[in-house]
C-alpha positions in Angstrom: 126.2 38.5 170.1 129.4 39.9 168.7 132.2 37.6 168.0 134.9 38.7 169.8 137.8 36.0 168.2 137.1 37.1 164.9 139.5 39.5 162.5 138.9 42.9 162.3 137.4 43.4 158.6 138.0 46.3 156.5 135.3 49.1 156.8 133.6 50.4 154.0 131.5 52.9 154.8 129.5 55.1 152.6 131.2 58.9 151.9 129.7 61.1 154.9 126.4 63.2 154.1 127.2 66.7 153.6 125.7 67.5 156.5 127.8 64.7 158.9 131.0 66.5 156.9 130.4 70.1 158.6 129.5 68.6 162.0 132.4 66.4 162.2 130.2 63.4 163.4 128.6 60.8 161.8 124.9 60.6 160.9 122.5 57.6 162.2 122.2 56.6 158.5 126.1 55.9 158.5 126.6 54.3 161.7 123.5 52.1 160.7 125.5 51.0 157.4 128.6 50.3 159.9 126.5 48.1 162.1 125.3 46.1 159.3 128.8 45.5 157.5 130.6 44.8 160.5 128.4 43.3 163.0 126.1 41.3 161.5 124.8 39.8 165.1 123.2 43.1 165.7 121.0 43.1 162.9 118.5 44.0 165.3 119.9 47.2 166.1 119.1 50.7 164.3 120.7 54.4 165.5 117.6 56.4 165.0 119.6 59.8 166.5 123.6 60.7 167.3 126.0 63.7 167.7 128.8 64.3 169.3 127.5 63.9 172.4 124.8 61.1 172.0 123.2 58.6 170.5 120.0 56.5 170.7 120.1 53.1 169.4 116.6 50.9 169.4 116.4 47.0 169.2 113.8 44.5 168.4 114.2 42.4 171.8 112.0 39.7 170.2 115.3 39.3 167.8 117.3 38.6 170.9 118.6 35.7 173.2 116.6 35.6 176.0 116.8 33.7 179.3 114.1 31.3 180.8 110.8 33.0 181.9 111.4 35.8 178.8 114.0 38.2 180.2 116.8 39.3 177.9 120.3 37.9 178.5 122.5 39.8 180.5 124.8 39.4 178.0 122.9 40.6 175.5 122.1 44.1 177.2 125.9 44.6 177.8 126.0 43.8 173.9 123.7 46.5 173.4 125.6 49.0 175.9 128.8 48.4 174.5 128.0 48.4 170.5 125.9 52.0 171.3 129.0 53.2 173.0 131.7 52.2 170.3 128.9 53.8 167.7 128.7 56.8 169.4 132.9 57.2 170.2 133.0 56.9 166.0 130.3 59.2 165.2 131.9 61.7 167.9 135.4 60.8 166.2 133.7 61.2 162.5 135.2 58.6 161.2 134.9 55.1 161.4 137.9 53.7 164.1 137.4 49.7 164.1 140.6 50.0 166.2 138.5 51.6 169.3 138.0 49.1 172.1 136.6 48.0 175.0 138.7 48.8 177.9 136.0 48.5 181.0 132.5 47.9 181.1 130.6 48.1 184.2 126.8 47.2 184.1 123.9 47.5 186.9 120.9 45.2 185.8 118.0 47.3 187.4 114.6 45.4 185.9 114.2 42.5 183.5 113.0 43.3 180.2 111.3 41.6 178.1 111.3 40.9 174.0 110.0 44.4 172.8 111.1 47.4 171.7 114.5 48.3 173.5 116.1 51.6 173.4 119.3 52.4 174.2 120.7 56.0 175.2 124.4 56.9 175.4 126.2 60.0 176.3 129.8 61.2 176.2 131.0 61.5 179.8 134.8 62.1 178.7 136.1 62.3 175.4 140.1 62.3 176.0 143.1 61.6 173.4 143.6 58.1 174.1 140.3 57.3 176.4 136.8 58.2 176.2 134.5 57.2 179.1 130.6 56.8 177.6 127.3 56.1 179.9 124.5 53.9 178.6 121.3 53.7 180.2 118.9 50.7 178.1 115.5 50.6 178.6 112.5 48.5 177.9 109.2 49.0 175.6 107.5 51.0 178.8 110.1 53.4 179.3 111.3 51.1 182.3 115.3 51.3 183.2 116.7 47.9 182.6 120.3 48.5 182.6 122.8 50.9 183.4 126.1 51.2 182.4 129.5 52.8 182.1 132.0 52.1 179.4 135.5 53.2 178.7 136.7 52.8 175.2 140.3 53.4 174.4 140.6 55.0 170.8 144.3 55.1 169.0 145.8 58.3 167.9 143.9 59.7 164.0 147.8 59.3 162.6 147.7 55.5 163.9 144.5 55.0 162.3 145.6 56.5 158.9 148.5 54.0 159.0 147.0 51.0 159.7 144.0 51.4 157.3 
């Protein structure tokens, strides 16, 4: 789903709500704006809730690659995972950090689901200086667990950010 060769582009990101701006997060309207400049493969995706502390992501699964017999890819539910824990590490962060990657991601495929509704729910386990360890359960149209996972995203310092952007 996401190309992972590509450059980094420059973020432009709408001005955060009034509302994002005294909660130090950003709001579902702003990380869906992110998801469409930057990764146009999830097009499928929309945050419909996020804090600080989580962050539920829904996707059409009719939109995505599936494997013979109508289950989605395994790849494609570690896509989900991983883009709802690098949206919910910026919205915690309040303010967009294209720089915040991927340093583990373990996944437990529990049931195969199938195009339709999927929902994603992520919650901050750790949110250190330099790591932050997110854990991202995806489930299908019936409320059934498909996929668990854990995800460690290491984030650069706010001053490194600033420089580089």
């Amino acid at each position: 789903m996401r190309d992972a060769g590509g450059p980094i582009r420059q973020v432009d990101v709408p001005a955060p709500a009034a509302s994002s701006v005294a909660s130090g997060t950003l709001s579902p309207d702003e990380l869906n704006a992110l998801v469409q400049r930057q990764f146009p493969d999830y097009a499928a995706c929309r945050v419909t809730d996020a804090s600080g502390t989580h962050l539920l992501m829904e996707a059409d699964g009719a939109r995505l690659r599936t494997r013979p017999g109508g289950t989605i890819s395994g790849p494609e539910q570690a896509g989900l995972v991983d883009l709802a824990a690098f949206l919910l590490i910026n919205a915690r962060l309040g303010r967009v950090t294209p720089m915040a990657l991927t340093t583990s991601l373990q996944i437990s495929y529990l049931n195969r689901p199938r195009p339709g509704l999927l929902r994603t729910h992520a919650r901050m386990a750790k949110f250190g200086r330099r790591l932050c360890v997110v854990l991202a359960e995806l489930s299908d149209e019936a409320g059934d667990l498909a996929a668990s996972a854990t995800v460690t995203y290491s984030v650069p310092p706010a001053d490194a950010a600033r420089r580089s952007g």
